[in-house]
Structure formats: structure tokens, C-alpha cells
N, C-alpha and C positions, 0 to 999 in steps of 0.2 A: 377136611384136614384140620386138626385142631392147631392152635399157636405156637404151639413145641416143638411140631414139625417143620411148619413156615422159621422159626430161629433155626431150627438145624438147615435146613435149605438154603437158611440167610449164609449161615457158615460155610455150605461148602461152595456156593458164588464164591465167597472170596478166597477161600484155600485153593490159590492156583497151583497144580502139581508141578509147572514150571520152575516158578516162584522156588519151591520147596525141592527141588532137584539141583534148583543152580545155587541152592544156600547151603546144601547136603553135602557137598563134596569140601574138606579141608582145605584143599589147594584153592579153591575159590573164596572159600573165608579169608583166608590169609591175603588173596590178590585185595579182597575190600579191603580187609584191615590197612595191605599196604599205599591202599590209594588213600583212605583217611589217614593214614600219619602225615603220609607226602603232602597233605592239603593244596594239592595240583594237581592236573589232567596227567597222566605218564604213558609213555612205549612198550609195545609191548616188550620190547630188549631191554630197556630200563627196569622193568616187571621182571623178567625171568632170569635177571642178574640175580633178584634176590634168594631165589629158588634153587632148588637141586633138582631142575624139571625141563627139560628141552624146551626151546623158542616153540616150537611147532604145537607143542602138547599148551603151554598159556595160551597161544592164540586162539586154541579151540577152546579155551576155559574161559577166556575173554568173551569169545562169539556168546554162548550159552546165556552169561552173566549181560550182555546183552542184549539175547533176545528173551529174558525174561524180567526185561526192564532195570535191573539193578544198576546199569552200566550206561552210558551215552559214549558215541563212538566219532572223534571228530576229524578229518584228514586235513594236514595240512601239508602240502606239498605228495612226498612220497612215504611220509610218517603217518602212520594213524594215533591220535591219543585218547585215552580211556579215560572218564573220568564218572563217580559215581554221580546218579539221578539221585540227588539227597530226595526231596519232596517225593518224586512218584516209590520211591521203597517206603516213608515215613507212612504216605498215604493209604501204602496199602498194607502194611503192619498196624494200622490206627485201623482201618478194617475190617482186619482179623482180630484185633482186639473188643472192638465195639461188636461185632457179632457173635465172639464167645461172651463178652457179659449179656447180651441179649438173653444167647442160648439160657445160660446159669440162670438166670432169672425166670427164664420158662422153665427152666429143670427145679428149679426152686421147688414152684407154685404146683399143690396138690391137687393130681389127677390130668395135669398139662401135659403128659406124655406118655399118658396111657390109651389104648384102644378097647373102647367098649363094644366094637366089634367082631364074629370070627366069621363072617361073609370073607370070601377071597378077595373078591371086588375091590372093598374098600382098603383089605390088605394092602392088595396091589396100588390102589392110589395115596397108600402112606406111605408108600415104597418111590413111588413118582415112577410107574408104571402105567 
């Protein structure tokens, strides 16, 4: 497998499709957004005050955005408050960042991603087959 592969590989380890489902949705943009203006942990009633979106419908937007880490979820008493994981999103956007300059840099370099092969074989094992 030549080095252009192993970058692309690097890249999709880190493009978690989680990740990129719970940041794809608007209503979930907007919940981060609202949680970094607030700079405080908030409800989710206090969340979907600000919304034109049923209590029920955030809640599951909430869940999502925290199980694909963006979110930390903390109960106290019979309230639960959300507040964002600064570091584990930073980290893993610094990630996907450091492994697209990887990639580019293999994509650069002439002849790094090309296959001098036409064996199926080794097809298959550039394919990670």
C-alpha cells in the first residue's frame, strides 16, 4: 500500500459519520451555538424555549449531539443540563484537520497515489479489501 493510501486511511479513522450526522442537522448547530453564547451548562426547556421545535424533538437532538461526543450530559436532581465537550470536539476537528494536511501532502507528491498495479489482488488491498 503506498503512503497516499495509509493518509487516506488516516482520514477516514477520523471522519466519524457520527460526528458528521450530529453537526449536519441545523437544529443541532443552532443548540451548540446556543450553548456557547449561554457560556453555561442549560435544560433542555431552557433550549427549546429558544426554538420553534417541541421539548421532545431537542431532547433527541440533545441525545445524538451527545452520543457523538459534542455534548456532556450532567443530572442534577430531576434536571439534566447539557453543556458542550470544548476539548473532545476541538480534538477531534484538530484530527480531521491534521489528517487532511497529511492527505494533501501525499496528494501533492508525484506518483503517491497512483497504482502501478492491474492484479485484482492488490486492487483489493488498496481498497482495504
Amino acid at each position: 500500500m503506498s503512503k497516499g493510501y495509509e493518509a487516506m486511511g488516516d482520514l477516514g479513522t477520523v471522519l466519524s459519520h457520527q460526528l458528521f450526522r450530529a453537526l449536519g442537522d441545523p437544529t443541532r448547530v443552532r443548540l451548540v451555538d446556543l450553548l456557547a453564547e449561554r457560556c453555561r451548562a442549560c435544560s433542555v426547556s431552557e433550549l427549546a424555549d429558544c426554538l420553534d421545535v417541541d421539548l421532545s424533538v431537542v431532547s433527541r437532538h440533545l441525545a445524538l449531539l451527545r452520543a457523538a461526543g459534542v455534548l456532556r450530559a450532567t443530572r442534577t436532581g430531576r434536571t439534566v443540563l447539557y453543556e458542550i465537550q470544548f476539548d473532545a470536539l476541538a480534538e477531534a476537528m484538530r484530527g480531521i484537520a491534521d489528517a487532511l494536511d497529511r492527505a494533501r501532502e501525499d496528494f501533492a507528491r508525484p506518483g503517491a497515489c497512483s497504482s502501478d498495479s492491474d492484479s485484482d489482488k492488490e486492487k483489493a488491498d488498496d481498497c482495504g479489501r
